[in-house]
C-alpha positions as CSV (number, residue, x, y, z in Angstrom):
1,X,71.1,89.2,103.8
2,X,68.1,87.0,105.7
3,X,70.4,87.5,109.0
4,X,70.1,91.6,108.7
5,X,66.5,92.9,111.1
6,X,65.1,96.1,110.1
7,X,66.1,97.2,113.9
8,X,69.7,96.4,112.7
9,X,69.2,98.4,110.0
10,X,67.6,101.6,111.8
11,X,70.6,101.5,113.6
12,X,72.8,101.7,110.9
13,X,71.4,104.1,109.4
14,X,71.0,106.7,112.4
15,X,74.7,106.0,113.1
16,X,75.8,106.5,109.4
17,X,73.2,109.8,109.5
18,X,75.4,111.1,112.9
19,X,78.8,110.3,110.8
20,X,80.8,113.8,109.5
21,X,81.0,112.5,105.9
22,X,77.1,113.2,105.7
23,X,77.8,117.0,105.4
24,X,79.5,116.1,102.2
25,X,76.5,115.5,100.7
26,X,75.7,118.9,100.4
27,X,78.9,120.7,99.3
28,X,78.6,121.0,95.6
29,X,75.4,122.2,94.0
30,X,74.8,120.6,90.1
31,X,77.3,122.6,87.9
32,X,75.7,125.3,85.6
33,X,77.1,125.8,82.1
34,X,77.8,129.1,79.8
35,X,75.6,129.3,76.9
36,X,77.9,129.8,73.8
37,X,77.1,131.8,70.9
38,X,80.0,131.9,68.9
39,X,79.9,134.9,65.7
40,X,81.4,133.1,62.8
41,X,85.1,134.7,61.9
42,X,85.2,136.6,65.2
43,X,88.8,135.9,67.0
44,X,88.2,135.2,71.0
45,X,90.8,135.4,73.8
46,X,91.6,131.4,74.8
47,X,88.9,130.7,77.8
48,X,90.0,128.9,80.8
49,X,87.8,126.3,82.0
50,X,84.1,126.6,82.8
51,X,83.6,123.4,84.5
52,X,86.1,123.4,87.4
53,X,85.5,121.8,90.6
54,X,87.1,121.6,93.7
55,X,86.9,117.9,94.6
56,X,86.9,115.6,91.5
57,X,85.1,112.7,93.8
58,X,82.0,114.4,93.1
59,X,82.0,115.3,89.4
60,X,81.2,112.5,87.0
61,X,80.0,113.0,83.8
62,X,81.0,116.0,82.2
63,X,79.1,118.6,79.7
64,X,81.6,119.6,76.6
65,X,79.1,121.2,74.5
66,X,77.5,123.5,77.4
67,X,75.0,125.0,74.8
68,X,71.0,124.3,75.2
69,X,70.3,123.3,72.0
70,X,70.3,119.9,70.1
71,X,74.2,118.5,69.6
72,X,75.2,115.3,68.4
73,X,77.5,112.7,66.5
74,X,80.4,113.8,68.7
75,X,84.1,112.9,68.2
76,X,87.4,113.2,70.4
77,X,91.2,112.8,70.2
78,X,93.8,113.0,72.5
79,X,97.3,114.8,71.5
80,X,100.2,112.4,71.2
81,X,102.7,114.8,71.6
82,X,100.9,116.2,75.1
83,X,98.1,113.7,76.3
84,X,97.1,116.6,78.3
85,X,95.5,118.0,75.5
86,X,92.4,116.8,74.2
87,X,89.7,118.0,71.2
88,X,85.7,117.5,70.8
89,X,83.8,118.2,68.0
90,X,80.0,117.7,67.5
91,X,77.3,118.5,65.1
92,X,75.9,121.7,66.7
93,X,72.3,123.3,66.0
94,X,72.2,126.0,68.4
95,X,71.1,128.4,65.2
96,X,68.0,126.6,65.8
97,X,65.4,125.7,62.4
98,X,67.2,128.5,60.1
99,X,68.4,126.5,57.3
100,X,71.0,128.3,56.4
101,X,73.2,127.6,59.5
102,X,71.4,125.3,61.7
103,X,74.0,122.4,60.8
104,X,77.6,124.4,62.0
105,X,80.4,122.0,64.2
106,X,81.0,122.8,67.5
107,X,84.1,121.8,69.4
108,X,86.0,122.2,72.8
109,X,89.3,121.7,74.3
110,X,91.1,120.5,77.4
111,X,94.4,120.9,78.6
112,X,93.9,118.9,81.8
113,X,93.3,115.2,79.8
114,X,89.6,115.8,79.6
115,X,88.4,117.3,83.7
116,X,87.5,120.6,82.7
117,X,86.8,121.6,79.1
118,X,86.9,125.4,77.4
119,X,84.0,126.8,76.1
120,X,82.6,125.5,73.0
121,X,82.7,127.1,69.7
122,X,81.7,127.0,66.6
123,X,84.6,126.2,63.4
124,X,84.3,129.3,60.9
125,X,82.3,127.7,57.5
126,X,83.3,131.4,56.0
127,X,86.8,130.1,55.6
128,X,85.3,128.1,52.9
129,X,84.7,129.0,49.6
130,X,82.0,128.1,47.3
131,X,79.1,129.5,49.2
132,X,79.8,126.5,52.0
133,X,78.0,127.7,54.9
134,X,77.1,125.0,56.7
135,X,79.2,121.9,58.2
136,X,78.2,118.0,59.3
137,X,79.5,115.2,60.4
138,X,83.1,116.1,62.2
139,X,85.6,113.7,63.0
140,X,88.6,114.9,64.8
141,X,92.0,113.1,64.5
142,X,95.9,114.3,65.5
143,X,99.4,114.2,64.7
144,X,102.7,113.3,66.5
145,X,103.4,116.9,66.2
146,X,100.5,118.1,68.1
147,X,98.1,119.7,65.2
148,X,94.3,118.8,65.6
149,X,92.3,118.4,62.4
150,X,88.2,118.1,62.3
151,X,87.1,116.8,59.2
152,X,83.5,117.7,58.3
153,X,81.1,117.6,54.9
154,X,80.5,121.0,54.1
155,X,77.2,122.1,53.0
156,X,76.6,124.3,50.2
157,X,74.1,127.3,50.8
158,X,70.0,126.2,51.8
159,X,69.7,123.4,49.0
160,X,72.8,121.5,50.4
161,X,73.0,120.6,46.6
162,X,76.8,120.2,47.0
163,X,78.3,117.6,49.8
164,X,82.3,118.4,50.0
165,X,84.4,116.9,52.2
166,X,86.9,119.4,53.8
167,X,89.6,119.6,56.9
168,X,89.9,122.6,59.4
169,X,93.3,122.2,61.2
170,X,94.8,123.7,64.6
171,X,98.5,124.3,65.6
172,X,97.6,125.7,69.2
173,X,96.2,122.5,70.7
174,X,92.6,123.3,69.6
175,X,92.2,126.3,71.1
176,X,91.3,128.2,67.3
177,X,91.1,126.5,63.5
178,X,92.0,129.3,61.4
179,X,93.0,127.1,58.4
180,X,90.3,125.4,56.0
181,X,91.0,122.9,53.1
182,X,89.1,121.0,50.7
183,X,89.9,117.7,50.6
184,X,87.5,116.1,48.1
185,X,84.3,117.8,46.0
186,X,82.8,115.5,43.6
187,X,79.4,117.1,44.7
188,X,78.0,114.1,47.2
189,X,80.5,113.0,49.5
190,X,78.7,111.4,53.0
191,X,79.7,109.7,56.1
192,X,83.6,110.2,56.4
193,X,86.5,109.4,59.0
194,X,89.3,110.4,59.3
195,X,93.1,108.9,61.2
196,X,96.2,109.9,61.2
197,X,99.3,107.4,60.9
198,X,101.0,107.9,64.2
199,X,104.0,105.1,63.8
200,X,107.2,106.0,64.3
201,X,108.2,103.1,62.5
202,X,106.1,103.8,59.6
203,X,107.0,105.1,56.5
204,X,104.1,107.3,56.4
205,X,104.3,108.6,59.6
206,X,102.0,111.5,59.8
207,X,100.0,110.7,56.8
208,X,96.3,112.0,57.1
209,X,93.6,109.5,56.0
210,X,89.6,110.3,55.4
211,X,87.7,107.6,54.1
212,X,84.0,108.0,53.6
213,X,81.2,107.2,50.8
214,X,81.0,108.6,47.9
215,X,77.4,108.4,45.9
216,X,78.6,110.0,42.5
217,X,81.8,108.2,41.8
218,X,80.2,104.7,43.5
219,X,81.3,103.2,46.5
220,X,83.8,103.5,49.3
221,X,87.0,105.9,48.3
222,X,90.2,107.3,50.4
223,X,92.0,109.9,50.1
224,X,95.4,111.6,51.8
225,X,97.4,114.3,52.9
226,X,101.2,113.9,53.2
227,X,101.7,117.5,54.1
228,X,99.7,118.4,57.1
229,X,96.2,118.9,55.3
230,X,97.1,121.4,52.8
231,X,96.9,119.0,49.7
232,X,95.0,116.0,49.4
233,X,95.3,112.7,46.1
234,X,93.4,111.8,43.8
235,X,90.4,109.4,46.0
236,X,91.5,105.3,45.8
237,X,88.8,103.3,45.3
238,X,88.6,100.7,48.7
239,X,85.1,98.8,47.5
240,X,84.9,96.6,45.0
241,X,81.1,97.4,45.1
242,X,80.1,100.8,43.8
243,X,76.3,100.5,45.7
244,X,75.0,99.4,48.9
245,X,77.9,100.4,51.1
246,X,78.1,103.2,54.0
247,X,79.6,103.7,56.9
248,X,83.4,103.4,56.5
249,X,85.8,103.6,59.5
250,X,90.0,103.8,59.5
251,X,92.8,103.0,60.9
252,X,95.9,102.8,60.4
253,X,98.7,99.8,61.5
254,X,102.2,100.2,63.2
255,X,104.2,99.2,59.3
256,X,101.7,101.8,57.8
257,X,99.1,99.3,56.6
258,X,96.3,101.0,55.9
259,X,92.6,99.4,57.2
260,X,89.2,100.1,56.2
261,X,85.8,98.4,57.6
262,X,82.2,99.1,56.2
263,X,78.4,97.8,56.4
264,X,77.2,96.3,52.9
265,X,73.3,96.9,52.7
266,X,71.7,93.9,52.3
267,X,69.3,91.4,53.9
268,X,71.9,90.6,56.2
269,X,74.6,93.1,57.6
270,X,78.0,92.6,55.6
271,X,80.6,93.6,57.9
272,X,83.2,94.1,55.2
273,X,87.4,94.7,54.6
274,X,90.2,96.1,52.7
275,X,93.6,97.1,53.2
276,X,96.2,98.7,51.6
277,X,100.1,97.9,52.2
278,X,101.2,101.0,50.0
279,X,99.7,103.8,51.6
280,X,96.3,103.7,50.3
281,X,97.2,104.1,47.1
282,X,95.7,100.6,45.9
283,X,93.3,98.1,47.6
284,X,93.1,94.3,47.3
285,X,89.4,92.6,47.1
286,X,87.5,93.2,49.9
287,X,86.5,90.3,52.3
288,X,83.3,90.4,54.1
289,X,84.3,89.2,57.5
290,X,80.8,88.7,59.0
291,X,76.9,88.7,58.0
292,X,74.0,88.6,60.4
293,X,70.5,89.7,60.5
294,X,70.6,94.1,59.9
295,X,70.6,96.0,63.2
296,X,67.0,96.8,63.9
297,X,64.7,98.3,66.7
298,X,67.0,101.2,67.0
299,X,65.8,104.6,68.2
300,X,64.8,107.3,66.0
301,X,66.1,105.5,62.7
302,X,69.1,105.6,63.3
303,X,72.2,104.1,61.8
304,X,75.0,101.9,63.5
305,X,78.4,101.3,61.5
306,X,81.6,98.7,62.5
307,X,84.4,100.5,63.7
308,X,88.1,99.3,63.6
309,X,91.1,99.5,65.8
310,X,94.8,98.2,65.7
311,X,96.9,96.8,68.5
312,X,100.5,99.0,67.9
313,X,101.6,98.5,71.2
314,X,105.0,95.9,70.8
315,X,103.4,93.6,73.3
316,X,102.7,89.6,72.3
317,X,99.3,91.3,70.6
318,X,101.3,94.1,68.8
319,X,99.9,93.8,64.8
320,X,96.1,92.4,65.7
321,X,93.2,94.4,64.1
322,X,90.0,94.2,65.6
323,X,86.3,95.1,64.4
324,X,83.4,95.9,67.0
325,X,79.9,96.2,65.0
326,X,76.4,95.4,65.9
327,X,73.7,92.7,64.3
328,X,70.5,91.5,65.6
329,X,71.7,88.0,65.2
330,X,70.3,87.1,69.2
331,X,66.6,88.2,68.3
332,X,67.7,92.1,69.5
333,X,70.6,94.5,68.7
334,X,74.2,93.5,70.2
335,X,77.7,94.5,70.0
336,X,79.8,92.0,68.5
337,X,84.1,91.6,68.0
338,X,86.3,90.2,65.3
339,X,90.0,90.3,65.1
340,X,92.8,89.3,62.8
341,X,96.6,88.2,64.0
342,X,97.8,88.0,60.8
343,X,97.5,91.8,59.6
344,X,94.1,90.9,57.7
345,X,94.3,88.0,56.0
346,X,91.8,85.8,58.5
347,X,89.3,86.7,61.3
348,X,87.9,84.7,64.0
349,X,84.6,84.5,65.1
350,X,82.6,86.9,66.3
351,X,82.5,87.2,70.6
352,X,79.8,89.2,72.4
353,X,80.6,92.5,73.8
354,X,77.4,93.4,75.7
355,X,76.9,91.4,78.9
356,X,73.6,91.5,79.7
357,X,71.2,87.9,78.8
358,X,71.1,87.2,75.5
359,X,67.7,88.0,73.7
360,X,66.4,90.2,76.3
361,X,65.2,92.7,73.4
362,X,67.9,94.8,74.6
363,X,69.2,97.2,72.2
364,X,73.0,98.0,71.8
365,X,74.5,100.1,69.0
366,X,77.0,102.8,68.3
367,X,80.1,100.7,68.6
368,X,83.4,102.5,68.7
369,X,86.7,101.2,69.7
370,X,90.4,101.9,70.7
371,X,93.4,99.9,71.8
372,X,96.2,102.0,73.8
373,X,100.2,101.2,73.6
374,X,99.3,98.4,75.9
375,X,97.1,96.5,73.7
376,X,94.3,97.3,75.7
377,X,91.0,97.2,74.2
378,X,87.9,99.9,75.2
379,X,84.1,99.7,73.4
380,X,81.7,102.1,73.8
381,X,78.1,101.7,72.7
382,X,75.1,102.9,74.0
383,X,72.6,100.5,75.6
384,X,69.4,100.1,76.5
385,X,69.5,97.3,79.2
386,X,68.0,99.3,82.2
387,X,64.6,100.3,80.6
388,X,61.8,98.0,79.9
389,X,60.9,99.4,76.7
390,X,64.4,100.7,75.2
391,X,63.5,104.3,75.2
392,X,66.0,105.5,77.7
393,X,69.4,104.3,76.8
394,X,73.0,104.8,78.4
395,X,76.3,105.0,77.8
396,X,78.4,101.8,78.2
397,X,82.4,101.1,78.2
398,X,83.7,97.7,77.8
399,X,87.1,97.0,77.9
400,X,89.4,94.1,77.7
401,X,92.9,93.3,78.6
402,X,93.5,89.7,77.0
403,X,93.1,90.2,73.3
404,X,89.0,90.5,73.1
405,X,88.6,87.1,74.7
406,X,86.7,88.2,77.5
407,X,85.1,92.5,78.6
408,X,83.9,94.1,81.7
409,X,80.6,96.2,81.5
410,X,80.7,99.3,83.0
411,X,77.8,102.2,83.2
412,X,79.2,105.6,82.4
413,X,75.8,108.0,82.5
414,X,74.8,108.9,85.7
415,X,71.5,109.8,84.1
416,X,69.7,108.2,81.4
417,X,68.6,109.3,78.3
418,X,65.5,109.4,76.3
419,X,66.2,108.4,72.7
420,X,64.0,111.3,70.5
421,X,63.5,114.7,71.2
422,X,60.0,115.8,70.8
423,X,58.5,117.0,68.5
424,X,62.1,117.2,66.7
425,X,63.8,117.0,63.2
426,X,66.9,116.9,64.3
427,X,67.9,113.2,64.3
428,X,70.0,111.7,67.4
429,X,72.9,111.0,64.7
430,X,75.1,108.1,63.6
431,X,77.8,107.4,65.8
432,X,79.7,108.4,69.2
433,X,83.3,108.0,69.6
434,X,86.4,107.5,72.2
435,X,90.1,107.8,72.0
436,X,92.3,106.0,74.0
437,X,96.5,107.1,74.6
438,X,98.6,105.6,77.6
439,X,96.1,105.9,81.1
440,X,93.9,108.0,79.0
441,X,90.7,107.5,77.9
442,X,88.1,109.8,76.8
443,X,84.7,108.8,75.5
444,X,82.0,111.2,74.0
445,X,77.9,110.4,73.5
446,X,75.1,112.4,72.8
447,X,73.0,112.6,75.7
448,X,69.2,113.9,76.3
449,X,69.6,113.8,80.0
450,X,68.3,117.3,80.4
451,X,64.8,116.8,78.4
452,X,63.4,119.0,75.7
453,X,65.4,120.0,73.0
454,X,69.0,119.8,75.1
455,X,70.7,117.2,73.5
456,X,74.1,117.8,75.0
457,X,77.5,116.0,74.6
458,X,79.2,114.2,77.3
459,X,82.2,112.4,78.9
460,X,83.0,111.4,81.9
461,X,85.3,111.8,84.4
462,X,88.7,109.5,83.5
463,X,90.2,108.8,85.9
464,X,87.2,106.4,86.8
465,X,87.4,104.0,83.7
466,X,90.6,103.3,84.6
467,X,92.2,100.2,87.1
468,X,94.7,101.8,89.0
469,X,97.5,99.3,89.1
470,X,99.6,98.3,92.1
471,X,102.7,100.9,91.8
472,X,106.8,99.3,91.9
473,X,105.4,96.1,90.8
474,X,103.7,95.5,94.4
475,X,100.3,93.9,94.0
476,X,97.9,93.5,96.4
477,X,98.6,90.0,98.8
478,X,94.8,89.4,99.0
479,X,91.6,90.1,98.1
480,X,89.1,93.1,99.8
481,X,86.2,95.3,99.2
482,X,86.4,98.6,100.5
483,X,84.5,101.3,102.1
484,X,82.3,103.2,99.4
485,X,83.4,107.0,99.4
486,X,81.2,109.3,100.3
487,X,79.2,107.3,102.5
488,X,76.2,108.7,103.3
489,X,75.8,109.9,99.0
490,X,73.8,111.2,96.8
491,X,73.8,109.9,94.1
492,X,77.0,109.0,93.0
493,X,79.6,106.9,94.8
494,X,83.1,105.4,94.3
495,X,84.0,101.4,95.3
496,X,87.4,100.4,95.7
497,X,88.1,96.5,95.3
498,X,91.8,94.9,95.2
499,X,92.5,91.7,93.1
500,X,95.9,89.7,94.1
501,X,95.2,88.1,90.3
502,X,93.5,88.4,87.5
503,X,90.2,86.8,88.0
504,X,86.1,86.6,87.4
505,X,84.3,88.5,89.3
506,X,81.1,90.2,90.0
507,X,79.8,93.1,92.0
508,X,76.6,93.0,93.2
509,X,73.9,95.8,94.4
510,X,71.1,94.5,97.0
511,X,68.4,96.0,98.6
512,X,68.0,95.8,102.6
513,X,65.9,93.1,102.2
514,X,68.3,91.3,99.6
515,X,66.9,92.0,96.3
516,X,69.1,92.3,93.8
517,X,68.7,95.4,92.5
518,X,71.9,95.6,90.2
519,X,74.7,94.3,88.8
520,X,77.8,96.9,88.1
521,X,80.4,94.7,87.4
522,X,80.6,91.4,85.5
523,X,83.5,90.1,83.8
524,X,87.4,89.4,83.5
525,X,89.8,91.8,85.1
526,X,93.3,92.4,86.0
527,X,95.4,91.9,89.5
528,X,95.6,94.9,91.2
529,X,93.5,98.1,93.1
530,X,90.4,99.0,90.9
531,X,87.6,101.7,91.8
532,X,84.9,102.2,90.0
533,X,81.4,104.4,89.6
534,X,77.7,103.9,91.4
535,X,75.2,105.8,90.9
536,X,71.9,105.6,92.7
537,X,69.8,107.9,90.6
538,X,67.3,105.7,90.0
539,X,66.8,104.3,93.4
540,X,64.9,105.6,96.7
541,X,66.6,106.5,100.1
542,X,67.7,103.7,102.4
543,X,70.6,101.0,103.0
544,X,71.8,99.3,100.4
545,X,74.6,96.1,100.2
546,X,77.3,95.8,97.8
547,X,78.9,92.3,96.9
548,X,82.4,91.3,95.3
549,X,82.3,87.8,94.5
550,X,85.6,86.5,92.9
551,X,85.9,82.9,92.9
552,X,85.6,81.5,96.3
553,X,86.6,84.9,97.6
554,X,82.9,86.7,98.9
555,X,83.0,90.4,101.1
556,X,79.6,92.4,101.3
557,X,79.4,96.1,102.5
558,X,77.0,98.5,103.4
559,X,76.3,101.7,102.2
560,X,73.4,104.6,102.4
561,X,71.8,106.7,100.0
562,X,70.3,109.9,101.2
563,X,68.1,111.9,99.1
């Protein structure tokens, strides 16, 4: 960089000023949402989408909930029977401080793998009986024969006096839920999740799952549906402990094994484990896998729970279960990974997810993973890395393609977020979530970006978290760095990098005068042609140098940001 003269760089920049691409800059304006105000039990036509654009280059993060008003604790699942076809659902106060309905579950779909999105809506707490008006805490899930269900706690009347767990379903890809069931009502039913065993090889293919916490019958319980959502058992008891437990997550494994993770209260965190190998009829003794000092130094209070995924691809990782959670073990919050390859039985040491230095006073939390058919592995967890006193945070994917051994870091908000809406009761909620099927992968977080009392949820654009792979088996001969695209931008840009093997590498952001001002990528990743995201929100006007370093291999490029 010491060889580059600010006359150099003048130049540059009045050439890259004179280039054609500039006038890209200014062909999209910011996108501006509907406000939807859904009347409970009214039947709409299906929307198309609201958030189309013309070139995808320039669009991405993406607004589901479209709806000025405090959303959060969103959750999303991707049809396996059309991957085209995606469902969100959120906890929605757009009814603003009226008790009686100002916790109601929002949702959207896609039919275009997660670009465009419909408008959101509100699920219909009148098809519920019992004078359960109000909803909470949805999780969605599928089935192989592309139904959507959102499982919720439903809320009865102003007191909220009665917690019951219940199940909305859809059979038109999630465009309406006119059905309603109740799954479980013992009166204080909190924090479930629900899966759906999608094995063809199972012999409970198709069973629903919920687990959650139960505070009058003690402990952590599971319950299921073996006929679409219509009927649901008797709850198993999972924990051996009946107090001190919260925050169950589920999933199921490719011979129909049944796997539940949840935090023990105690001084330390208690990452703990059961399983069932009959359906979740019966648990064995639960194993705590991991302890470490309790996540702490979180925003707004809130609450950070493991979350579990299984590898049923039929690759040399097919079987594996792994567990992402987060512990202040390094002096701050990080994200941490287990795994089993032996269905359960042992776990290996923890690795560290997050990749920025240890004991920074960082704060990462909100874990949540997937693995797709190819045993690939994607976290996402919100972090805190870019802000010198952790109240703006952002969302962050990591993803790994040899077993959890090693992740890439990779910024998905193009705007940060503060962490507490002023002057708020409305807390910033317990979890995010992502679901990840084939090439697809769709996360959703809550997201303050706007300011004020528009906590909105998000995803972002897909096609970006994704390496595209060399196609027939032809991988590229050598290493390069491309061209950034748009060049002149504002803010956000793409760069393209090709990998003849797997490798280490870094990419680098500097400064005219060589500061590093960034790192974007750090980490393990695949042979092949990758792009990935930049944005520049945070910076001021000028030229800027991206670096790929891979091994001995070292290319630098410049690029300018116009604002």
């Amino acid at each position: 960089m010491k060889n580059f003269t600010l006359l150099a760089l003048f130049f540059v920049l009045i050439l890259a000023l004179s280039n054609e691409s500039y006038s890209q800059l200014s062909s999209k304006e910011r996108l501006k949402y509907p406000l939807a105000m859904d009347i409970p039990g009214k039947v709409y036509p299906s929307p198309g989408p609201v958030n189309t654009l013309d070139d995808p280059l320039e669009f991405f993060n993406i607004n589901i909930s479209q709806n000025s008003a405090p959303q959060n604790e969103p959750s999303v699942r991707i049809s396996r029977k059309d991957t085209n076809k995606v469902v969100a659902a959120w906890r929605d106060f757009r009814y603003g401080s009226d008790p009686t309905a100002n916790r109601r579950v929002g949702y959207s779909y896609s039919t275009n793998g997660g670009l465009t999105w419909s408008v959101s809506r509100l699920l219909d707490s009148t098809l519920l009986p019992g004078g359960l008006t109000r909803n909470s805490d949805p999780v969605v899930t599928t089935d192989t024969a592309g139904n959507f269900y959102i499982a919720v706690v439903a809320i009865q009347g102003v007191s909220g006096g009665n917690l019951t767990l219940a199940v909305y379903k859809s059979t038109n890809g999630g465009q309406t839920f006119p059905q309603a069931f109740i799954c479980s009502q013992t009166g204080t039913e909190d924090k479930e999740w629900i899966t759906t065993d999608l094995s063809e090889i199972s012999p409970f293919l198709n069973t629903l799952y919920i687990s959650w916490t139960s505070f009058s019958l003690g402990g952590i319980k599971v319950t299921k549906s073996t006929n679409a959502g219509v009927n649901w058992s008797t709850p198993s008891n999972v924990s051996d402990a009946t107090g001190g437990v919260q925050g169950s997550d589920i999933c199921i494994s490719s011979d129909g094994q049944v796997n539940v993770v949840w935090l023990g209260f105690s001084s330390d965190a208690e990452i703990t484990y059961d399983r069932s190998v009959n359906g979740g009829d019966n648990f064995g003794a639960d194993q705590i896998i991991t302890t470490g000092p309790f996540p702490s130094g979180l925003p707004n209070n809130v609450n950070t729970f493991p979350t579990i995924a299984t590898d049923n691809s039929f690759g040399p990782r097919g079987g594996w279960i792994y567990i992402a959670f987060a512990d202040n073990r390094n002096g701050d919050c990080d994200i941490f990974l287990v795994k089993s390859t032996d269905a359960g039985t042992s776990w290996s040491s923890p690795v560290r997810i997050n990749n920025d230095p240890i004991g920074n006073g960082k704060i990462q939390y909100w874990p949540t993973i997937a693995v797709n058919n190819q045993g690939n592995i994607a976290v996402l967890f919100m972090d805190s890395r870019n802000t010198a006193d952790n109240t703006i945070i952002e969302a962050y994917i990591a993803r790994s393609y040899d077993g959890g051994v090693t992740f890439t870091n990779e910024l998905l908000s193009t705007e940060p977020s503060p962490t507490l809406i002023p002057g708020s009761n409305v807390r910033f909620g317990d979890y995010i979530d992502l679901d990840y099927a084939g090439k697809r992968l769709v996360p959703v977080w809550t997201d303050e970006r706007a300011g004020g009392f528009n906590q909105e949820i998000f995803t972002s654009e897909i096609d970006e978290l994704l390496p595209v792979s060399g196609t027939g088996g032809n991988l590229p001969g050598e290493f390069s760095l491309g061209q950034n695209y748009p060049n002149p931008f504002n803010p956000n840009t793409r760069i393209s990098f090709s990998l003849p093997r797997a490798t280490e590498l870094k990419i680098e952001i500097y400064s005219a005068i060589g500061t590093l001002v960034k790192t974007i990528a750090s980490g393990s990743y695949p042979a092949g042609s990758h792009t990935m995201n930049f944005n520049a929100g945070a910076l001021s006007s000028g030229v800027y140098f991206y670096k790929l370093t891979a091994g001995e291999f070292s290319q630098t490029r410049s690029m300018i940001l116009v604002k």
